[in-house]
C-alpha positions in Angstrom: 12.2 -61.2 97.5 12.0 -62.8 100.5 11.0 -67.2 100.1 7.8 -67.3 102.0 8.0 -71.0 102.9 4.8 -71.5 105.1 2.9 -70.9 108.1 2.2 -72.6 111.7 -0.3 -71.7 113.9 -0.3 -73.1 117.7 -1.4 -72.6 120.8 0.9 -71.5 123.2 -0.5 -72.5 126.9 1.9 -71.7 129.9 0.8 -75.4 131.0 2.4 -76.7 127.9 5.5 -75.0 128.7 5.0 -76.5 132.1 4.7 -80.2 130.6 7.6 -80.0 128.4 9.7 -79.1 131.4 8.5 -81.9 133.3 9.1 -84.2 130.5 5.4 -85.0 130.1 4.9 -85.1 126.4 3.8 -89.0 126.6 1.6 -88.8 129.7 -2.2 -89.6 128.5 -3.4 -86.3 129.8 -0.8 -84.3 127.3 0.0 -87.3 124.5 -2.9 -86.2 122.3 -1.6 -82.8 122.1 2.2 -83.0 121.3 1.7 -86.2 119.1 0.5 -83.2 116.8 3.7 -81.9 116.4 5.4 -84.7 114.4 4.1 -83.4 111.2 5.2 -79.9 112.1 8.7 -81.1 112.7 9.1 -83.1 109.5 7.5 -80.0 107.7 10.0 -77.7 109.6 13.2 -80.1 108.5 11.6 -80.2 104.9 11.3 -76.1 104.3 13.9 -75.1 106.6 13.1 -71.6 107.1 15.6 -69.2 108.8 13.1 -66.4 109.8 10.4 -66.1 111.3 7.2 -63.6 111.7 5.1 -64.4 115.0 1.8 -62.5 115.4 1.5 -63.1 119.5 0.1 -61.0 122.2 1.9 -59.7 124.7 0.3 -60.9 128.6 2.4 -57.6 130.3 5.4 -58.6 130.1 6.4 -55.3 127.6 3.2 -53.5 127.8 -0.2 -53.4 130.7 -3.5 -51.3 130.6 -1.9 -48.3 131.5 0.2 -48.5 128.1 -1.3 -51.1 125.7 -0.7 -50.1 121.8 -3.1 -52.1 119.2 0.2 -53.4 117.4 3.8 -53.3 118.1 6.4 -54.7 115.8 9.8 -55.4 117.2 12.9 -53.9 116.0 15.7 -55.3 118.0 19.0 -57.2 117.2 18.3 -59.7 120.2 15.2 -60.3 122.1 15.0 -62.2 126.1 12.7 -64.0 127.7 11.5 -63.4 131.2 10.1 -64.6 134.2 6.6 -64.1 134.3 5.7 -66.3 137.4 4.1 -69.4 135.6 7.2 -71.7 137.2 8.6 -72.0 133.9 12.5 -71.8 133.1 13.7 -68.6 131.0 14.2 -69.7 127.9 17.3 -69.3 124.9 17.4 -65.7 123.7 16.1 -65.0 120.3 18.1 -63.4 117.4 16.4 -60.8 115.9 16.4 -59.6 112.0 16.2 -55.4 112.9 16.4 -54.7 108.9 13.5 -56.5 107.8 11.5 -55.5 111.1 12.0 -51.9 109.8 11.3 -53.0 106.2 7.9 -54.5 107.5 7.5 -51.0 109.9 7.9 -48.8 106.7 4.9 -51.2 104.8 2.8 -50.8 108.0 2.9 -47.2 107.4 3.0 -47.1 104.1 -0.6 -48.7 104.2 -1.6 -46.7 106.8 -1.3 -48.6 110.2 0.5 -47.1 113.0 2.2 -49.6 114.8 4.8 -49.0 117.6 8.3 -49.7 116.6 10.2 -51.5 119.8 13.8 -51.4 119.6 13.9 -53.3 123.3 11.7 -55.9 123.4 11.4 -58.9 125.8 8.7 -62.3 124.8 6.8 -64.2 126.5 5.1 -67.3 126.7 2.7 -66.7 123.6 6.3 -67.2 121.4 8.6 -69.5 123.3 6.7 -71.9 123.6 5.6 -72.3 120.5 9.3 -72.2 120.3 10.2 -75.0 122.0 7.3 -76.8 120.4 8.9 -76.3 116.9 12.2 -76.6 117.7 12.8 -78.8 121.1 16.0 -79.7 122.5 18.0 -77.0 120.2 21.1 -75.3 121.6 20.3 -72.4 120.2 17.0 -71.0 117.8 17.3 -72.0 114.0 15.4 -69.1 112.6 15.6 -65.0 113.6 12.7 -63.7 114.2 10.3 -60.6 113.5 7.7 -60.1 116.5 4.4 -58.4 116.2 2.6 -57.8 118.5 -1.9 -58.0 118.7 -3.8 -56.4 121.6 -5.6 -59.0 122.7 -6.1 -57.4 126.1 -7.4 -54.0 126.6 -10.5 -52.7 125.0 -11.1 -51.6 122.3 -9.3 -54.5 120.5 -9.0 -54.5 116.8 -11.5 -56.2 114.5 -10.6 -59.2 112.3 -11.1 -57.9 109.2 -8.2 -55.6 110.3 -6.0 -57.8 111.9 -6.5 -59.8 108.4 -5.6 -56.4 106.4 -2.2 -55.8 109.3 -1.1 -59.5 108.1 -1.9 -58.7 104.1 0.4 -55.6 104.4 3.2 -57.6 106.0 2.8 -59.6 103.2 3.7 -56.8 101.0 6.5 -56.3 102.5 7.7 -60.2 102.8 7.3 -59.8 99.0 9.5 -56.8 98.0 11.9 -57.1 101.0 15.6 -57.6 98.3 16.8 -60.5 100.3 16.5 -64.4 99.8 15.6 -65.3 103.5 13.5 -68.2 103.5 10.5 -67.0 106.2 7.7 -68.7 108.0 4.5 -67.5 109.6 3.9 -67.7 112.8 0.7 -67.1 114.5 -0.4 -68.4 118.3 -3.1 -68.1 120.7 -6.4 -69.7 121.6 -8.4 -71.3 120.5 -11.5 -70.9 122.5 -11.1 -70.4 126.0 -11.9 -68.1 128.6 -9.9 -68.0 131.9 -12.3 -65.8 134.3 -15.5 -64.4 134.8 -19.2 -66.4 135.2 -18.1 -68.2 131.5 -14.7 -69.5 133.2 -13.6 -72.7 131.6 -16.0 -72.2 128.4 -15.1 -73.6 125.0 -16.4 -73.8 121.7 -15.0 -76.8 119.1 -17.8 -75.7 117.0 -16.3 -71.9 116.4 -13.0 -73.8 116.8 -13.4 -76.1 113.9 -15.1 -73.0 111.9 -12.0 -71.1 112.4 -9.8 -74.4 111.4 -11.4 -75.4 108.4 -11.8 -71.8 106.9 -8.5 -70.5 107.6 -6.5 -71.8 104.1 -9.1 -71.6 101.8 -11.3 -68.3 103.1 -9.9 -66.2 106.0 -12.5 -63.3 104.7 -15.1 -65.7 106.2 -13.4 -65.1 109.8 -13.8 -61.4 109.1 -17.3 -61.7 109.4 -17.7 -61.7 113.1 -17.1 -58.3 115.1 -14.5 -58.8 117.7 -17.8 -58.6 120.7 -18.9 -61.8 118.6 -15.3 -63.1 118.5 -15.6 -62.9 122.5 -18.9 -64.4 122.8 -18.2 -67.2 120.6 -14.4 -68.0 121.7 -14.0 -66.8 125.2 -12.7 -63.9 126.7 -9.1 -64.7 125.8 -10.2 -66.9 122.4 -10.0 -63.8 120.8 -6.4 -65.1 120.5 -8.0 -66.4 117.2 -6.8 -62.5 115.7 -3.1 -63.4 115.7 -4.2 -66.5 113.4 -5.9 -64.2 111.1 -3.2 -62.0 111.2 -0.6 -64.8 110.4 -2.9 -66.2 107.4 -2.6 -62.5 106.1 1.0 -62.6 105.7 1.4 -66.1 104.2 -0.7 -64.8 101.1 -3.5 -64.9 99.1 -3.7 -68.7 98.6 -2.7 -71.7 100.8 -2.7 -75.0 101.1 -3.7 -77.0 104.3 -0.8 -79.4 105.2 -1.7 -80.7 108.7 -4.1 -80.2 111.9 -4.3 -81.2 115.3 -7.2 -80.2 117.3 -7.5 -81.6 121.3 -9.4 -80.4 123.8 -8.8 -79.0 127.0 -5.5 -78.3 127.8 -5.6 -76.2 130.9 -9.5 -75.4 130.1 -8.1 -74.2 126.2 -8.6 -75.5 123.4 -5.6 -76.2 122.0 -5.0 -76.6 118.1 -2.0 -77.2 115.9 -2.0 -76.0 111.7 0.9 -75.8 108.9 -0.6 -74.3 106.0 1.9 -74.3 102.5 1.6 -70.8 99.9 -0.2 -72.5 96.8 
């Protein structure tokens, strides 16, 4: 079976991707933030994985209200980035691994989920920039990567407790996939932040730090909230928060925390950092 090796959870702000291409990383404003990431790198080096699953959102690059599925799973041999009119450069293409994206499909369905299957599928923001974050300066991505894809958007959106179940199920599949890949878990977004509306700018460390501390030892506990609390409490786009959940599904039943940075605001977000180890 497939070597689950870990998982890391960031946020994945088109500011930061902004900052890294200015060369900002040690300006006071941002310094806080991507002095995080040391940890993550010596983690990285230490369990070198070369796949990866990244629960993300989509922000209409692939998908927009007129066609928004709950989950998608990509399927493709190759995946682009593309210009989505933050000012950022296009990033490296990403290798895909089709055969176990269709391994993790068949799970999905096997446990009754109905994801879309994309066999063209271009990312964002929400996974190269936590790209570049893991990995900066590379010629080319270490790791080939499985995308899934959380409606964070449109409502209805789905609950946590199922979000938690969608990652549990990949999990399955991680575990009786024949191969010997050595695979890490992705999950960005959030935290709490809200980008619009009369609550523009709001944040909540409080629900942030709830969601930190609870994620290794009880992610059941972040099931507790309906996803209309999950908005109230995080922000209209804190409900981010699900593709963490969804992550922390497919890691496993037990983890370990390894390291956490937590800094607030980044481009009114809260912006967190976590690398969790299976135990």
């Amino acid at each position: 079976m497939a070597d689950i090796v870990g998982a890391y959870f960031t946020s994945h702000v088109p500011a930061i991707g902004g900052a890294i291409h200015r060369g900002d990383q040690q300006d006071p404003y941002w310094k806080p933030f991507f002095d995080g990431f040391v940890r993550v790198h010596q983690w990285l080096a230490l369990t070198k994985p070369d796949v990866a699953v990244v629960f993300n959102n989509d922000h209409g690059l692939n998908f927009f209200l007129d066609c928004l599925p709950t989950f998608a799973v990509g399927a493709a041999d190759q995946y682009h980035n593309a210009d989505e009119g933050w000012g950022l450069p296009i990033y490296k293409p990403f290798a895909g691994h089709a055969a176990l994206s269709w391994h993790i499909v068949e799970q999905l369905v096997t446990d009754e989920f109905d994801p879309a299957t994309c066999q063209k599928m271009q990312v964002d923001h929400a996974l190269s920039i936590p790209f570049e974050l893991a990995w900066p300066g590379v010629d080319a991505w270490p790791v080939k990567i499985v995308p899934i894809a959380i409606n964070t958007v449109q409502h209805p959106l789905p609950s946590a407790k199922r979000c938690l179940a969608l990652g549990r199920s990949v999990h399955r599949a991680l575990t009786s996939w024949p191969g010997q890949e050595r695979v890490v878990v992705i999950g960005t977004g959030g935290l709490s932040h809200q980008l619009d509306g009369a609550r523009a700018g709001f944040m909540n460390p409080d629900y942030d730090r709830f969601c930190l501390d609870n994620l290794a030892r009880n992610p059941d506990l972040l099931t507790r909230h309906s996803i209309h609390d999950i908005v109230r409490l995080s922000g209209t786009q804190g409900v981010e928060i699900l593709n963490w959940i969804a992550a922390r599904g497919a890691l496993g039943p037990f983890a370990t925390e390894v390291h956490r940075n937590y800094h607030i605001p980044i481009s009114n977000t809260a912006a967190a950092t976590m690398v969790l180890n299976p135990a």
